[in-house]
VEXDREN-2710 file (C-alpha; in Angstrom, 1 decimal):
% VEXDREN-2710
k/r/px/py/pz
1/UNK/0.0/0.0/0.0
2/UNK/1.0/3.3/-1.2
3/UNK/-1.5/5.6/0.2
4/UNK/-1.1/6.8/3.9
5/UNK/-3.3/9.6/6.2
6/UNK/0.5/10.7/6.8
7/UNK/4.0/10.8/5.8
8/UNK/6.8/12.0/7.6
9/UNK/9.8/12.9/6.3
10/UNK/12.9/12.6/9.2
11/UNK/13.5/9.5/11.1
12/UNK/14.8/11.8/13.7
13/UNK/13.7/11.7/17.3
14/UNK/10.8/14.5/16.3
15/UNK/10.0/12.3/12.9
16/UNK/9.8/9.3/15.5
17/UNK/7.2/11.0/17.9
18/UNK/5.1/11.7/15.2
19/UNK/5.1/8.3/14.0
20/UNK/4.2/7.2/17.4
21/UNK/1.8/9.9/17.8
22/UNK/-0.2/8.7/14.3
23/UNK/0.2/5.3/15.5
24/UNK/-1.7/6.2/18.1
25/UNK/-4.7/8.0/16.6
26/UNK/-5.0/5.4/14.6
27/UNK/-3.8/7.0/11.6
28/UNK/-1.8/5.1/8.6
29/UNK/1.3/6.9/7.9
30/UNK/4.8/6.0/7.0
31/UNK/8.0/7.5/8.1
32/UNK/11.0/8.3/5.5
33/UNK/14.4/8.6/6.6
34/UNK/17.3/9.1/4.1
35/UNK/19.7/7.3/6.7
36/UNK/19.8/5.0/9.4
37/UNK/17.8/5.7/12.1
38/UNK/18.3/9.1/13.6
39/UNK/20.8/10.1/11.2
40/UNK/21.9/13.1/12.4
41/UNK/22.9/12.0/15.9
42/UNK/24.6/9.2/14.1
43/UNK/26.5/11.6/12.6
44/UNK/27.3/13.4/15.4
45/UNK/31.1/13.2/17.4
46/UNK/31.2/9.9/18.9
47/UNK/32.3/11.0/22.3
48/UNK/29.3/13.9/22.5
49/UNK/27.3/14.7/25.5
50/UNK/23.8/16.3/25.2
51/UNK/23.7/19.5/26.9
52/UNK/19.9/18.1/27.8
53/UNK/19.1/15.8/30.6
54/UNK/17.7/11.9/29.2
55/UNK/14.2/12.8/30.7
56/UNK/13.9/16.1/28.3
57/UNK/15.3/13.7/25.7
58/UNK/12.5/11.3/26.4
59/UNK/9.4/11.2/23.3
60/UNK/6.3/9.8/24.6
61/UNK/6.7/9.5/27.7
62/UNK/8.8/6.7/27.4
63/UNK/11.9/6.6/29.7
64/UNK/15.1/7.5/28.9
65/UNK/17.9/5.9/31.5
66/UNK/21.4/6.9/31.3
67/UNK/24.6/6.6/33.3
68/UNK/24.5/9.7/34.1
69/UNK/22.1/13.0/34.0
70/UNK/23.2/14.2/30.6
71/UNK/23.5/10.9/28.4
72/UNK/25.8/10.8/25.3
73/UNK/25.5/10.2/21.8
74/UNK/25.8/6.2/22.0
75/UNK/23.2/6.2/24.9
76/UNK/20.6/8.5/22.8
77/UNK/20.9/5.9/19.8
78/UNK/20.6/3.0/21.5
79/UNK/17.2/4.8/23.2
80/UNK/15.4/6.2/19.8
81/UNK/16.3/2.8/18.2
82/UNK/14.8/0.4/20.6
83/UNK/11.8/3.1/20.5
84/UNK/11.4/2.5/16.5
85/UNK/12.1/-1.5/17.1
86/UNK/9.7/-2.6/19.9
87/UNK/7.0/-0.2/18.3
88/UNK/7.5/-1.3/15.0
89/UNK/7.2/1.7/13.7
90/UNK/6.7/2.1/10.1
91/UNK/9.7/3.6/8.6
92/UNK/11.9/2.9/5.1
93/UNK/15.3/3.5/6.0
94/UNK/18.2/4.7/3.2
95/UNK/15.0/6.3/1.4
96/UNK/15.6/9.7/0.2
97/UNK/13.0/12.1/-0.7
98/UNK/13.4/13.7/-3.8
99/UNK/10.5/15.8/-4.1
100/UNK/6.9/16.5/-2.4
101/UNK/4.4/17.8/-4.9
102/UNK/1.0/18.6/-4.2
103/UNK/-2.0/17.6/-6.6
104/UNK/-4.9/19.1/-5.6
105/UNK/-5.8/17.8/-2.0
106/UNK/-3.0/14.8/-2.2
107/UNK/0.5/14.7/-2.2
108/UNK/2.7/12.9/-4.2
109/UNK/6.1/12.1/-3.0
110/UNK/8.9/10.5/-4.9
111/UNK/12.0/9.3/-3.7
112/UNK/14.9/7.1/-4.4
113/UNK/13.2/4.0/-4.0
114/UNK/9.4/4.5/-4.7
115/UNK/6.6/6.7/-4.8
116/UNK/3.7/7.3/-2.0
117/UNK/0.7/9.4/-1.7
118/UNK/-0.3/11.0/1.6
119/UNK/-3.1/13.4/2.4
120/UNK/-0.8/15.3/4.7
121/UNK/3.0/15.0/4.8
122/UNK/5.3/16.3/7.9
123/UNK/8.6/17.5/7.5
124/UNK/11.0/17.1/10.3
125/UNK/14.4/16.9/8.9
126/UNK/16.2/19.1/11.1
127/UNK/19.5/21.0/9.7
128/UNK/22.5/19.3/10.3
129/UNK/22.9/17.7/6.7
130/UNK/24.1/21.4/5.0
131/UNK/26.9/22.9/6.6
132/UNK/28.0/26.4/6.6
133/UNK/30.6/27.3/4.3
134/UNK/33.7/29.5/4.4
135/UNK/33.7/30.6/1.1
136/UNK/37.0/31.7/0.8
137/UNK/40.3/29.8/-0.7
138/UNK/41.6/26.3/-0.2
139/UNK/37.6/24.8/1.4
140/UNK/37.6/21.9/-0.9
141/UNK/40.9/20.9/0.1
142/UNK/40.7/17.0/1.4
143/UNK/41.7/18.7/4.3
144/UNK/39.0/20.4/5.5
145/UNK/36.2/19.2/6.9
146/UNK/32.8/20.1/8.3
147/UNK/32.0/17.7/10.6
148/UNK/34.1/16.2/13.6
149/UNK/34.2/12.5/14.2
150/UNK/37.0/11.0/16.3
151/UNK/39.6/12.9/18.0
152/UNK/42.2/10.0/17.4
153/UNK/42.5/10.7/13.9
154/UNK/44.3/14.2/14.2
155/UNK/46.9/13.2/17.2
156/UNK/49.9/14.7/17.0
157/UNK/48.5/16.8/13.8
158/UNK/48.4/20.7/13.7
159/UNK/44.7/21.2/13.8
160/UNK/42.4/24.8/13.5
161/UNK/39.5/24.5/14.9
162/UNK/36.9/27.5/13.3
163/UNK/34.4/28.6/15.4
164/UNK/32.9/29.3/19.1
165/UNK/29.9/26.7/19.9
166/UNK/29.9/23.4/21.2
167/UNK/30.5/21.8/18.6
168/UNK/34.1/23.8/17.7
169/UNK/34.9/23.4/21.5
170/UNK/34.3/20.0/22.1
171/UNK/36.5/19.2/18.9
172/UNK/39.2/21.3/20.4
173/UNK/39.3/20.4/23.7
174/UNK/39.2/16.3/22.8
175/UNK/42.1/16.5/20.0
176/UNK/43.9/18.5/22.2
177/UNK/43.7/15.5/24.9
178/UNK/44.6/13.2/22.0
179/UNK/47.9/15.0/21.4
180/UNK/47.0/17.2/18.9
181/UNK/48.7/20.8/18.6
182/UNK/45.1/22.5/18.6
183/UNK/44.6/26.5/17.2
184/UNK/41.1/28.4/17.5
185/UNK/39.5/30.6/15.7
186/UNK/37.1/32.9/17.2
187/UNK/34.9/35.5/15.0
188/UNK/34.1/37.3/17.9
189/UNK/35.5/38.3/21.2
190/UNK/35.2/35.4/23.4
191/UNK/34.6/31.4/23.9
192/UNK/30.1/31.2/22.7
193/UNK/28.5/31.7/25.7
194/UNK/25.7/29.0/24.5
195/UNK/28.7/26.4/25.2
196/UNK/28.3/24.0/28.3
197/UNK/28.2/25.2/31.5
198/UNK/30.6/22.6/32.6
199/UNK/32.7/23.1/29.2
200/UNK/33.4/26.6/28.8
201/UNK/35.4/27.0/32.2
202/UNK/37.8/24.0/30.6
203/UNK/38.8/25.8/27.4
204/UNK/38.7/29.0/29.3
205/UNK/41.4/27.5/31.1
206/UNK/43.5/25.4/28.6
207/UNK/43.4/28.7/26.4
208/UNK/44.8/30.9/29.3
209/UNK/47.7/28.3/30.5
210/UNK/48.5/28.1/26.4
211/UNK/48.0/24.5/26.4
212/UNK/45.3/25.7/23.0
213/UNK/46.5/28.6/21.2
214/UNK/43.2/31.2/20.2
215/UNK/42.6/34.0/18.0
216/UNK/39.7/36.4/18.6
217/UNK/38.3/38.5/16.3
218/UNK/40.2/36.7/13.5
219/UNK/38.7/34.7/10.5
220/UNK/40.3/32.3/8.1
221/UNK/41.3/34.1/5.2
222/UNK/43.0/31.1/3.1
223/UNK/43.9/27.2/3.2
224/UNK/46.8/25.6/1.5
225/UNK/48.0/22.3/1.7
226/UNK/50.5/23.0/4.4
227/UNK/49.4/26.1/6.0
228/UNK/46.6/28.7/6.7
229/UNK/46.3/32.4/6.6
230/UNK/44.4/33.5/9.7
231/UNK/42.8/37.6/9.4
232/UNK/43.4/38.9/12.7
233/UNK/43.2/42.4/14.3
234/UNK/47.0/42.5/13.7
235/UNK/47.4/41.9/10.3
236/UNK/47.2/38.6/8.2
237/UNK/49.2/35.5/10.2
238/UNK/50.3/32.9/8.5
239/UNK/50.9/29.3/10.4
240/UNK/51.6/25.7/9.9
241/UNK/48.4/23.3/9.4
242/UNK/47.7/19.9/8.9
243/UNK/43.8/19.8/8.8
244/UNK/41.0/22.5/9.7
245/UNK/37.7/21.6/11.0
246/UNK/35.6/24.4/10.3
247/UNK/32.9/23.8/12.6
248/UNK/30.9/27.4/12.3
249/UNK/27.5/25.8/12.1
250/UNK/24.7/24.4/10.0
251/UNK/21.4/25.0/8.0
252/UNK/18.1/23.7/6.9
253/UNK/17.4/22.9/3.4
254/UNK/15.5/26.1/2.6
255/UNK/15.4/25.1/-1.1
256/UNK/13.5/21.8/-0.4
257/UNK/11.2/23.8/1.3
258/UNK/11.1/26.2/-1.5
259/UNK/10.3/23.9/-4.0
260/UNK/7.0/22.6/-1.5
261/UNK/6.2/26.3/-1.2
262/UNK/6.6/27.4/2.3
263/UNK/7.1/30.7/2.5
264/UNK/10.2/31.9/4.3
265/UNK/10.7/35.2/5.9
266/UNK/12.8/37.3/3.8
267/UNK/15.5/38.5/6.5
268/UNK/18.5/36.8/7.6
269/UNK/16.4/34.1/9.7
270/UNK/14.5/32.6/6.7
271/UNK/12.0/31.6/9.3
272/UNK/9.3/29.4/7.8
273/UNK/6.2/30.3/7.7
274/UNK/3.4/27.9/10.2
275/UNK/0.6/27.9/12.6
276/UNK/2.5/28.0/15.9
277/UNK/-0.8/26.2/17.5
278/UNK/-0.8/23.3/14.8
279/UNK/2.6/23.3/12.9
280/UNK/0.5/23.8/9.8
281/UNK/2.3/25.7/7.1
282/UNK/0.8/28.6/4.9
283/UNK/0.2/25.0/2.4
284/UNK/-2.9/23.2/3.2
285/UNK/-2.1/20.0/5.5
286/UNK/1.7/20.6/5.0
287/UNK/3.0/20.3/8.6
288/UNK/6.8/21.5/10.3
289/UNK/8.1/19.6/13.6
290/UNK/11.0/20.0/15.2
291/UNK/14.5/22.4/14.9
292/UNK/13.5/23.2/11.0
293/UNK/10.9/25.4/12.7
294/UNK/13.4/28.2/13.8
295/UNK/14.9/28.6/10.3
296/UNK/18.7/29.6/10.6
297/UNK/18.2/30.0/14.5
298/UNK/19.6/27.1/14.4
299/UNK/19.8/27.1/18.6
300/UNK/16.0/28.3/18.8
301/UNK/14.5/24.7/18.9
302/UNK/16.1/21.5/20.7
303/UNK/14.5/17.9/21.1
304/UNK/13.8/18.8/24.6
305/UNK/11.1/21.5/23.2
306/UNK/10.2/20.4/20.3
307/UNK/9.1/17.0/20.9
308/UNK/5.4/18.7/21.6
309/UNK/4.8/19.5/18.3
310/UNK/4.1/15.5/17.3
311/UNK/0.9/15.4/19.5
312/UNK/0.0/19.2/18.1
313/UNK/0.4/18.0/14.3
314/UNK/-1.5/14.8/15.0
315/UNK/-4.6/16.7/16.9
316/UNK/-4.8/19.4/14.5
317/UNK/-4.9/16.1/11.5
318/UNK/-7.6/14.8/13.4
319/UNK/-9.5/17.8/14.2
320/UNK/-9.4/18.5/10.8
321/UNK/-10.3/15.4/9.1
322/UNK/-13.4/15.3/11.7
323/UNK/-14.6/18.5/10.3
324/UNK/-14.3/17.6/6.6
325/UNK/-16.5/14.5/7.4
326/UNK/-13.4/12.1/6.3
END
């Protein structure tokens, strides 16, 4: 069968809820998820832990124990998959959506694998999957990446380490206790103060004893093979480099929801454009869940506050379908 009351696009932990949510009203639907499940925290460092506590991580009310208050990235897997398994959820996994078009009342989506029809669809497919970029010389080197792993594969490697948030700052703070030789750069004038209470006081530290060199108020200007040109308040600096993680943040796929028609707000945000009491967009039974909701405020929505808008979609579905006699 083809045909479902709902498909969500995401196999994320919001994607999840709502699949549990439709299960639960009784509604057919089918989950799409271009990865494995959860993706994005797949893809996240392997060592990470979540600045929320497991309860806030928790998605219908299902509990969420850890080894300790704030669980890490293997924990949080292990959770949302045994969530999809023992619920047998109904999700496609490696199944990328290619496009969603609307034909008259249904929607037609297509992706790598097949094609389904839904009369509402959900996006959830957060933002981590397009990274911001540089633009400036040397970013396709091999070197350069946007996305931090493992810290064992840069020890005793010259590493820069471009940005000010968690993520830049855990990658710094782990290579450098790897043996890597570890330089910051900071746009602004100070460590983010959105990074982890019990973080920031570390590289606070390791920058002031020297142990992690830092330049404030510098950007990179260029990459080459061996070394990096760093824009400082001084003048350009030129220094030694071996790889550059440049970790300055990610987006949502504003085209894809372009192409479905969402309007986005035409400042710097790009905030898409939804009912804030059903997640409805300005496109008839086209919903939005999760951290795609705050556009490039990237640290406006977490799972921890966004896990509400499953049971809001799925009510508003309902309500609506009641009224329309279906």
């Amino acid at each position: 069968m083809n045909n479902f009351d709902v498909v969500i696009v995401g196999g994320g932990p919001i994607g999840i809820a709502c699949g549990l949510e439709a299960k639960k009203k009784g509604l057919s639907y089918l989950i799409l998820e271009k990865g494995p499940i959860v993706n994005s925290l797949y893809h996240y460092p392997s060592n990470m832990q979540f600045f929320s506590s497991s309860e806030k991580l928790e998605i219908d009310e299902i509990p969420f124990i850890s080894n300790e208050a704030k669980p890490k990235r293997n924990e949080a897997l292990e959770y949302y998959r045994r969530i999809v398994t023992s619920n047998k959820l109904n999700i496609h996994l490696f199944e990328k959506v290619e496009a969603v078009v609307k034909d008259e009342a249904v929607f037609n989506i297509k992706t790598t694998k097949n094609t389904y029809y839904a009369n509402n669809v959900i996006i959830a497919t957060g933002f981590y999957d397009i990274p911001n970029e540089l633009n400036i010389p040397g970013e396709a080197l091999e070197k350069v990446s946007h996305y931090y792993q493992d810290p064992h594969f840069y020890a005793q490697q010259k590493i820069a380490v471009v940005g000010a948030s968690n993520s830049a700052i855990d990658a710094a703070l782990e290579c450098y206790r790897k043996g890597a030789e570890v330089t910051l750069i900071i746009r602004g004038t100070e460590v983010g103060q959105r990074v982890k209470y019990w973080v920031r006081p570390d590289i606070i530290n390791r920058i002031e004893e020297g142990s992690i060199k830092v330049y404030y108020n510098a950007t990179l200007h260029e990459i080459k093979q061996t070394e990096i040109s760093i824009t400082t308040p001084n003048g350009l600096v030129t220094i030694p480099n071996d790889f550059v993680l440049a970790l300055i943040g990610y987006k949502p796929n504003f085209e894809f929801l372009t192409k479905l028609s969402i309007k986005l707000s035409q400042d710097e945000k790009r905030l898409p454009n939804y009912n804030p009491d059903t997640m409805e967009t300005n496109v008839d039974n086209l919903y939005l869940a999760g951290v795609i909701c705050g556009g490039m405020e990237t640290h406006k929505w977490f799972i921890e506050n966004s896990r509400v808008h499953a049971p809001m979609i799925m009510n508003a579905i309902v309500s609506k379908s009641r009224n329309s006699g279906v």
